[in-house]
Steps between C-alpha positions, in 0.01 A plus 500: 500500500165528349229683689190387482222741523244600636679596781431726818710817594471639884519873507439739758185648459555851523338674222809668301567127464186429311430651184284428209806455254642275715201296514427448191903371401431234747125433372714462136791285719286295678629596832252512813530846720484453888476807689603505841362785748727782394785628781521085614917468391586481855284191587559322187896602452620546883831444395495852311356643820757310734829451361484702170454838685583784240 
């Protein structure tokens, strides 16, 4: 399967997340960062919160 690029990547936007290396390989990869409010995994993921319980 061939990807084609630019493409977007969803991340959660807490800020350990987020770094300046990491932002520049996707500058270099084409690849569009989307932060998300940081702490959200249990609105956007409820099935880790609900049935995946640790």
């Amino acid at each position: 399967m061939k990807i084609q690029f630019p493409i977007i990547m969803y991340m959660n936007g807490h800020s350990s997340h987020t770094t300046l290396a990491l932002s520049d390989f996707c500058i270099t990869k084409q690849i569009e960062l989307v932060s998300l409010y940081p702490n959200i995994t249990h609105t956007m993921q409820p099935m880790d919160v609900a049935m995946f319980l640790p």
